[in-house]
RODO-2510 file (C-alpha; in nm, 4 decimals, decimal comma):
residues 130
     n   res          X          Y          Z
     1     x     0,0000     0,0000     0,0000
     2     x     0,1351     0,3433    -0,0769
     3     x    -0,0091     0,6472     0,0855
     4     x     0,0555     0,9799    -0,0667
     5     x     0,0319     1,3327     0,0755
     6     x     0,0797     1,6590    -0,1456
     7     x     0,1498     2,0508     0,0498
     8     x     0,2798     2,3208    -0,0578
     9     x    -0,0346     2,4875    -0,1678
    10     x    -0,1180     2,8189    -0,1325
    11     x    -0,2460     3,1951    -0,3025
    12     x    -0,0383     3,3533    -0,5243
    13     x    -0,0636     3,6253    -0,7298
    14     x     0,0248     3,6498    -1,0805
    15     x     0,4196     3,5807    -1,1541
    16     x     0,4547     3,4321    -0,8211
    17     x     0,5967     3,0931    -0,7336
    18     x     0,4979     2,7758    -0,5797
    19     x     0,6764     2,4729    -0,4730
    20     x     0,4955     2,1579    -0,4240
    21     x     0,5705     1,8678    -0,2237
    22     x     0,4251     1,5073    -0,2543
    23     x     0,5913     1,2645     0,0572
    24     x     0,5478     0,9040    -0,0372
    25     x     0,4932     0,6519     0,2396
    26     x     0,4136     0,2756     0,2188
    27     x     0,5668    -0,0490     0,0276
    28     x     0,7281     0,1848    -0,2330
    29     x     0,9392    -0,0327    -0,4577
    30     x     0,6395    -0,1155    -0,6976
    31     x     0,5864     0,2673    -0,8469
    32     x     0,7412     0,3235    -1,1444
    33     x     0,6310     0,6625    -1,2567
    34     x     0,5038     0,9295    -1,0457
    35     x     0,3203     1,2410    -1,1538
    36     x     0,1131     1,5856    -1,0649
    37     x    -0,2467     1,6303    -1,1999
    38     x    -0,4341     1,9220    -1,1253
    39     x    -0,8185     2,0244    -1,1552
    40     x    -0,9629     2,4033    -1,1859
    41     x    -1,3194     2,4815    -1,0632
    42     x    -1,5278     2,3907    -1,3748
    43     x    -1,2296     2,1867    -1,5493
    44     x    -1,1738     1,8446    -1,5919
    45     x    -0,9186     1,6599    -1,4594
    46     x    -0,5316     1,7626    -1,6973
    47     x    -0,1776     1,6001    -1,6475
    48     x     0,0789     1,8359    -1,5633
    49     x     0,3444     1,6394    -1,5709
    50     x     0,5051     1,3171    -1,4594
    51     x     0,9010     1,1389    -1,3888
    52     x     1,0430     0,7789    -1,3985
    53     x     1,1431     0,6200    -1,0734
    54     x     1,4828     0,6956    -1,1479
    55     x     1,4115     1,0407    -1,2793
    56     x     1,5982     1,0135    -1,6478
    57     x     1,2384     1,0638    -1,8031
    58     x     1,0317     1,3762    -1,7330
    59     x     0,6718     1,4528    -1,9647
    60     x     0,5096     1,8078    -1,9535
    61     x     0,1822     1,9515    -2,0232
    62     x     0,2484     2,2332    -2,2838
    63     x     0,1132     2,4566    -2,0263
    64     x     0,3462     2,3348    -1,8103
    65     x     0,6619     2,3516    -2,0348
    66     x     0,9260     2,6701    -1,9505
    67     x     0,7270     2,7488    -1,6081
    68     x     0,6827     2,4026    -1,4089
    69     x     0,9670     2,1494    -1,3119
    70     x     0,9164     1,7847    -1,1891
    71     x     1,1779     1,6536    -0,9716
    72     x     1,2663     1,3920    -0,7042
    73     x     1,4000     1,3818    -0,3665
    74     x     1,7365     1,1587    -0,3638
    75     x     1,5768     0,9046    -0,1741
    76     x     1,2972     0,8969    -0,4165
    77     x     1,0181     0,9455    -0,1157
    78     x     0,9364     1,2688    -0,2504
    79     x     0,8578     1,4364    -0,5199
    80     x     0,8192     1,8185    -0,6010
    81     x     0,6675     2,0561    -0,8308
    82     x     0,7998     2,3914    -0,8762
    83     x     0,6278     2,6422    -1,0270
    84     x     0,7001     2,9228    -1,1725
    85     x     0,5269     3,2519    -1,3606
    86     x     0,1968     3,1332    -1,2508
    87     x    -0,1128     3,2288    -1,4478
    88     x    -0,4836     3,2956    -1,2762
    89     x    -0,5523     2,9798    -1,5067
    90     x    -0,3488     2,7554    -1,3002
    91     x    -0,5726     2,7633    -1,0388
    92     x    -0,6786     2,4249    -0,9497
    93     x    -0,6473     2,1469    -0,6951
    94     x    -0,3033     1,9863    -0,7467
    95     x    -0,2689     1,6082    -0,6931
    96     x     0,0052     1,3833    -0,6930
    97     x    -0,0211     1,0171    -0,8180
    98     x     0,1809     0,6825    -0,8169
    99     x     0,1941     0,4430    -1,1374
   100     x     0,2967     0,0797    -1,0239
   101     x     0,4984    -0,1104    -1,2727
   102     x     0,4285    -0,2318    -1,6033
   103     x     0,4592    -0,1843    -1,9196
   104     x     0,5017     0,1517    -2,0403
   105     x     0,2270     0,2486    -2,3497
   106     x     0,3664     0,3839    -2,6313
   107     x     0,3477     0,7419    -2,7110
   108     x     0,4225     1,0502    -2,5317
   109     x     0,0808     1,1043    -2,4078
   110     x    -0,0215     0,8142    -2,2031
   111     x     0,1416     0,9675    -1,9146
   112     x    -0,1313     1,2076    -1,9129
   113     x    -0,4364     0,9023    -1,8281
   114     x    -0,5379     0,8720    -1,4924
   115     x    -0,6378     0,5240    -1,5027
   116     x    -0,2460     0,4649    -1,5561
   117     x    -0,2043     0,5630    -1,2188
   118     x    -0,2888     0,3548    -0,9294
   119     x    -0,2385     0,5458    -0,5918
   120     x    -0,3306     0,8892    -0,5457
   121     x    -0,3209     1,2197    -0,2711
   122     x    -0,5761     1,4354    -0,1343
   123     x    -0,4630     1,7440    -0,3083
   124     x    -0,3493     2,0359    -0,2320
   125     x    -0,4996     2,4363    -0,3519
   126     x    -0,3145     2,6388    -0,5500
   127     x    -0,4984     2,9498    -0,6043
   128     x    -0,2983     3,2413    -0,8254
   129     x    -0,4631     3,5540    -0,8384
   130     x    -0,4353     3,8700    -1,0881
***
């Protein structure tokens, strides 16, 4: 069992920064991928973006790309997302999720699915104001 718990959260206003942190506890050695969703009042939920266990593979949202970094603690237990240049629209609930191995999809995308990950946080509010 993995257990997950994002903070970090918090209200920002525009061109401000964030950093996020997502502590992983629990029978860890099955995740292979771990990544950051986020959803805005009204929106459904979007991938922001997502690393390999051993962090030689990072994916991005476009939105994401140039303003928001994925990265790793050492002892892989946590994971961060900084953000940077925030926009009103990235207002949303962030969660953080955990993929358990298997076979990767092909593609570029598929990191993006929620139904490829199998553990997930309670979220934490990011809230940027202009």
């Amino acid at each position: 069992q993995v257990s997950l718990a994002e903070s970090g959260g918090g209200s920002v206003e525009t061109g401000g920064s964030l950093r996020l942190s997502c502590a992983i506890t629990g029978y860890t050695y099955d995740r292979n991928y771990m990544a950051w969703f986020r959803q805005g009042p009204g929106k459904e939920r979007e991938g922001v973006a997502a690393i390999s266990r051993i962090g030689d593979i990072t994916y991005y949202s476009d939105f994401a790309k140039g303003r928001f970094t994925i990265s790793q603690a050492q002892d892989k237990n946590t994971v961060y997302l900084q953000m940077d240049d925030l926009k009103p629209e990235d207002t949303a609930m962030y969660y953080c999720a955990a993929r358990t191995f298997g076979s990767v999809p092909g593609g570029n995308a598929w990191w993006s699915a929620g139904n490829e990950y199998k553990y997930w946080g309670q979220g934490t509010q990011v809230t940027v104001s202009s």
